[in-house]
N, C-alpha and C positions, 0 to 999 in steps of 0.2 A: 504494500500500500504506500503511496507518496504522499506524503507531506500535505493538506491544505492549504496551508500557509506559504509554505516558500517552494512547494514540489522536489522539495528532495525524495531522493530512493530511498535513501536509509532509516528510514524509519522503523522502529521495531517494537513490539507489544509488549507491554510487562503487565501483566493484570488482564484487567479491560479495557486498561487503555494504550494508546500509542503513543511516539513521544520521538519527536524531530530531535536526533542530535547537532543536528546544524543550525536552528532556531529555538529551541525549546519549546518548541508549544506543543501541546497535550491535549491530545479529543479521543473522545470513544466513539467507537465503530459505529454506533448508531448513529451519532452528530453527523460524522463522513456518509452515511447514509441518506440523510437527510437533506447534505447541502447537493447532492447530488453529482454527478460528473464535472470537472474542470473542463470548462471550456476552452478550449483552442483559443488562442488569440488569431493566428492567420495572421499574412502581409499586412501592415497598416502604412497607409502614405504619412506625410509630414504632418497634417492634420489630425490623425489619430483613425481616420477613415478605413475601413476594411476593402480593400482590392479584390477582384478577381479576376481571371484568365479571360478575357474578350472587354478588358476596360478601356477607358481613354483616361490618359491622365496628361498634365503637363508639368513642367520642369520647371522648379523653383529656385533654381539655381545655374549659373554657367558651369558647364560640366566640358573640360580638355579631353580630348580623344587619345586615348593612350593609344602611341605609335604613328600620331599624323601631328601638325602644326592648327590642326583645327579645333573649333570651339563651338559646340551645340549650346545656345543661349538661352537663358531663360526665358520662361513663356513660351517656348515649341511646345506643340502636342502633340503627345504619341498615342496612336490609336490601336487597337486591339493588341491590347500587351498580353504575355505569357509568363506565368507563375513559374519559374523554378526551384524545385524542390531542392537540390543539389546546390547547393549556393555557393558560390567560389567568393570567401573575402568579403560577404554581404552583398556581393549583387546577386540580388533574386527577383528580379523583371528582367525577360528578355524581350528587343523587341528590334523594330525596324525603325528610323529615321530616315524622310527623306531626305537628299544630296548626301546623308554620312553611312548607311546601311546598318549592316545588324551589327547588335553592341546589347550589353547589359548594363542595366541601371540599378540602383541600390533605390529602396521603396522610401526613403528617408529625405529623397530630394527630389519628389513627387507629387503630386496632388491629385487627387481624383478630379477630370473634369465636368 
């Protein structure tokens, strides 16, 4: 069982109840029953906004193209972005730009449009 609090693994029973070595906090199984499953957080843009795979977002920031002299500026929008799971370094939006092509963006210098 994880942690409510902080989702740590390590949690272990002593009794009836459980007990986060890594925060200290203590609930019994029932409590965790009741607050029900942790929600996923999933991608969120700059805003706090939840993303998903077929969005449009735009860019809150000028973003340097690693490996060219060029610079995607803020306010471009990107349209029907793709989620990936696999995230290299924080970028987890892949997508297409036109004049620059396909590049990964990191969700944090984003916005849903």
């Amino acid at each position: 069982m994880k942690c409510p609090k902080c989702g740590s693994e390590y949690a272990y029973q002593d009794g009836s109840l459980w007990i986060c070595p890594e925060c200290a906090h203590e609930w019994s199984e029932a409590a965790a029953t009741l607050e029900g499953p942790a929600q996923d957080v999933g991608v969120r843009d700059a805003n706090g906004n939840p993303l998903a795979t077929g969005d449009a977002v735009t860019l809150v920031k000028d973003l340097k193209v690693k490996g060219s002299s060029s610079t995607v500026k803020s306010g471009t929008k990107v349209k029907n972005i793709r989620l990936v799971d696999d995230a290299v370094d924080g970028h987890n939006i892949a997508c297409k730009i036109d004049g620059i092509g396909a590049m990964y963006l990191k969700s944090e210098f984003v916005r849903k449009a």
